[in-house]
C-alpha positions in Angstrom: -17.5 10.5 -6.7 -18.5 13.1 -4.1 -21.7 11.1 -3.1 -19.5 8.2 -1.4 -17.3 9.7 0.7 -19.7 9.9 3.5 -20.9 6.5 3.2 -17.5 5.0 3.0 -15.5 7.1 6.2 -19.0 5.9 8.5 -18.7 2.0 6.7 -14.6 2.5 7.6 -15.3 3.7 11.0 -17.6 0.4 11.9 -15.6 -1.9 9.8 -12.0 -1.4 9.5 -9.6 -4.2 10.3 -7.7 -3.2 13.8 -4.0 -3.6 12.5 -1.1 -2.9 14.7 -0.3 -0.4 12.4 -3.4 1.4 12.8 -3.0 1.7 16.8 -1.5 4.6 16.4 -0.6 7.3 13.6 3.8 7.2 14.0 5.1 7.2 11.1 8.0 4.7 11.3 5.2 1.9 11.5 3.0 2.8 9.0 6.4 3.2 7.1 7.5 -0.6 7.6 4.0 -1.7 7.5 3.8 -0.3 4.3 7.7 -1.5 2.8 6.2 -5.0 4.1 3.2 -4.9 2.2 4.3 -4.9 -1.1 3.8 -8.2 -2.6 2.8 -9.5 0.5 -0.9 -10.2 2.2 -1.6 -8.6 5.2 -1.9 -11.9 6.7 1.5 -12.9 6.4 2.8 -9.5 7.2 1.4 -9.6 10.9 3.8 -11.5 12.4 7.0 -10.4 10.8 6.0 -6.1 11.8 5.6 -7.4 15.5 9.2 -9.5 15.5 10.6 -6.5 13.7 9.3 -4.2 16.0 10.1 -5.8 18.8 13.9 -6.1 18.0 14.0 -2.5 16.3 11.3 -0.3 18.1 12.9 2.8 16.6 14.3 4.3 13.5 17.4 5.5 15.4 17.8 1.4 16.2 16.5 0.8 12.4 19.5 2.6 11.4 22.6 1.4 13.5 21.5 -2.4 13.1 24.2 -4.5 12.1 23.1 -5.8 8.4 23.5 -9.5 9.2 21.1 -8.9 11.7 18.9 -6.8 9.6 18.3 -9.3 6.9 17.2 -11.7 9.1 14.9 -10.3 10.5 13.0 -9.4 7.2 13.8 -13.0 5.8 11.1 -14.5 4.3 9.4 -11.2 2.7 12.1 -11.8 0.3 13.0 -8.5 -1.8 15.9 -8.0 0.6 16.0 -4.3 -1.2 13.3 -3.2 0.5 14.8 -3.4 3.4 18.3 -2.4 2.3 16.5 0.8 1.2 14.8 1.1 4.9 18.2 1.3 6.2 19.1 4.0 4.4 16.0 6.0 4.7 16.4 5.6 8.6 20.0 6.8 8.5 19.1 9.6 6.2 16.6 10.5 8.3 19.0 10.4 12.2 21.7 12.2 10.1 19.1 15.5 8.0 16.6 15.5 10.1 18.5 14.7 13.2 15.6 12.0 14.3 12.4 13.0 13.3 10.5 11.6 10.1 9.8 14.4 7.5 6.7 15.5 7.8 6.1 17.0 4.0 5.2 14.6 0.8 7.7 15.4 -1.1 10.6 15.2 1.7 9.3 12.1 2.3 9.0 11.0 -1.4 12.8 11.7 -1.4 13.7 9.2 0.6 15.2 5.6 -0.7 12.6 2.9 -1.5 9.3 5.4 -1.1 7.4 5.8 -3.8 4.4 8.0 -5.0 2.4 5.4 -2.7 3.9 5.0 -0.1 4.4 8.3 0.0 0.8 9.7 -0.1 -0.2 6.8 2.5 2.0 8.1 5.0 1.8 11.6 4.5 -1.8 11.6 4.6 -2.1 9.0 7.8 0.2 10.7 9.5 0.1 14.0 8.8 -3.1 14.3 7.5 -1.7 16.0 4.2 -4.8 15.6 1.4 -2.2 13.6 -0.9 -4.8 10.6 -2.7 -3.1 6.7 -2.0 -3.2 4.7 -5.1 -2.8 1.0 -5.7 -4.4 -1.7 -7.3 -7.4 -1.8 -5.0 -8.5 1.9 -5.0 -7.9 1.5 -8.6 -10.3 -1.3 -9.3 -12.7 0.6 -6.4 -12.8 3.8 -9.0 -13.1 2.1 -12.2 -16.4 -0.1 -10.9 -17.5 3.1 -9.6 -17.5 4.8 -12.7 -17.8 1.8 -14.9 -14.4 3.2 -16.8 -12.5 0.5 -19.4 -9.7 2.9 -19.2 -6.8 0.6 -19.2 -5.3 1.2 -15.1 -1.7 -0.2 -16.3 -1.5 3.0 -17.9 0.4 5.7 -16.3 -1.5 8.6 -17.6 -4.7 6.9 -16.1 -3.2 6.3 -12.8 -2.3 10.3 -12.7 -5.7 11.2 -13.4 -7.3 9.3 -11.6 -5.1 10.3 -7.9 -5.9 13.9 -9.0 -9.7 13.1 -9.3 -9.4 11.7 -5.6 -7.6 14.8 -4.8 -10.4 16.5 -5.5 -13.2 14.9 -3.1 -10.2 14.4 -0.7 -12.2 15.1 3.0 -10.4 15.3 6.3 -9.2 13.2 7.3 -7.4 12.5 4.4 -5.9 9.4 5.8 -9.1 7.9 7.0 -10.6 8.2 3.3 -7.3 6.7 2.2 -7.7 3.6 4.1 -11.6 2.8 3.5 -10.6 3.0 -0.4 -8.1 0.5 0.0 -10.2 -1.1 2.9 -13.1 -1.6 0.8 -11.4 -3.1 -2.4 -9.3 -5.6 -0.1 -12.6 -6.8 1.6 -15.1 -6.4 -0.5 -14.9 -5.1 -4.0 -12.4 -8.3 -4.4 -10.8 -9.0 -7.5 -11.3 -12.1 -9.6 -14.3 -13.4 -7.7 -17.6 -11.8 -7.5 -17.5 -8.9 -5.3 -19.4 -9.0 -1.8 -21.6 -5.7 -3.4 -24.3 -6.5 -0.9 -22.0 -5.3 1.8 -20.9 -2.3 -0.2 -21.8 1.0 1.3 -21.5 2.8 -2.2 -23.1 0.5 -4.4 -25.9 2.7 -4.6 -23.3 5.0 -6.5 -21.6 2.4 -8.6 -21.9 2.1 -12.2 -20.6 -1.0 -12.7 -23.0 -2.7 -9.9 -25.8 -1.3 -11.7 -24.8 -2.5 -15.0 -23.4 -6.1 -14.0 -20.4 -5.4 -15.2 -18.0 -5.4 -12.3 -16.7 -8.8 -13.4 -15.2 -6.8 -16.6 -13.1 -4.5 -14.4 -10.6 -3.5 -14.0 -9.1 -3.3 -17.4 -5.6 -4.4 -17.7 -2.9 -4.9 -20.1 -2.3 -8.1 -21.4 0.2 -10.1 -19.7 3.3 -11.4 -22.0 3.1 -14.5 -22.4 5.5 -16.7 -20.0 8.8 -18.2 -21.8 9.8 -21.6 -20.8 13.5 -22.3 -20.4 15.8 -25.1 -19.6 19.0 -25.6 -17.9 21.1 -27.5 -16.7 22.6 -27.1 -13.2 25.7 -28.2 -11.8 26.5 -28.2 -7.5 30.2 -28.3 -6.7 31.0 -29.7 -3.1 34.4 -29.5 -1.8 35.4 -30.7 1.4 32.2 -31.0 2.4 
């Protein structure tokens, strides 16, 4: 794992997407870009962190705005929770920190709505702590890499995998962070055959080698769905 951090910071530095996100490292947006992105595609995420912004530039603002107004500005990213929990990270953060985001992982990890994720992302962009981000695609990422059938849905895998990562962390911790997730958004793609001509760690990977990237990830089995019925009535009175 050691031979492709190189490869991938100088392939991130050439190649990265330039998000509004990324303009800058401020914690409050890479906080909401991050909130936003779960479940969503970046794509559709765009326009909603610019209206957002633009109406609540700051997490002082984030904090005192009036909840009517709040969820309509997130409306359509649906998972109004998310955003209930911003809220109250914001005013947890005017009233203990008296303004400023915290600036330690676990601080951060404290706060409502943040998980281990989110967490590590923004501790490591922003603050350039060596705390390893991982999600679906730095899982899929490791596992080609390493050709591992380890089943990721597992929590014990997850673990031990972020502490591996921990381990080859580099500074800047955030950068290394970002090309992981970068490359398994862009390129080692799910589903589909990945792009590994344009990989700059195939070289390294097991699974290119082998032809068995199609094979990985491993997951567990989804339930199969349950079909129900009902019967629904709309009442109307005086219009």
């Amino acid at each position: 794992m050691q031979k492709i951090v190189n490869p991938l910071l100088d392939w991130y530095s050439i190649h990265k997407r330039m998000l509004p996100w990324r303009m800058d490292r401020n914690p409050y947006h890479v906080w909401v870009s991050e909130i936003m992105l779960q479940q969503t595609r970046i794509e559709a995420v765009i326009d909603y962190y610019h209206r957002f912004m633009s109406k609540l530039p700051t997490i002082e603002d984030l904090a005192t705005c009036p909840q009517d107004k709040l969820l309509k500005l997130w409306e359509g990213l649906g998972y109004y929770n998310r955003v209930r929990n911003l809220q109250k990270s914001a005013q947890i953060i005017m009233e203990k920190y008296k303004g400023k985001f915290p600036n330690t992982y676990q601080e951060i990890l404290s706060l409502p709505g943040i998980g281990e994720y989110t967490a590590s992302a923004i501790s490591s962009i922003c603050f350039s702590l060596k705390e390893a981000t991982v999600d679906g695609n730095v899982l899929r990422v490791y596992m080609r890499i390493n050709n591992c059938y380890d089943n990721v849905d597992d929590n014990k895998v997850r673990k031990r995998v972020r502490e591996e990562l921990m381990e080859i962390m580099p500074e800047p911790s955030g950068d290394f962070n970002e090309a992981m997730i970068e490359l398994g958004e862009t390129v080692c793609i799910p589903n589909v055959n990945p792009k590994c001509e344009e990989c700059p760690i195939r070289d390294f990977c097991r699974a290119y080698h082998q032809r068995t990237f199609l094979e990985l990830p491993v997951k567990q089995d989804k339930k199969e769905k349950k079909e129900e019925f009902y019967t629904v009535l709309l009442l109307v009175h005086q219009n």
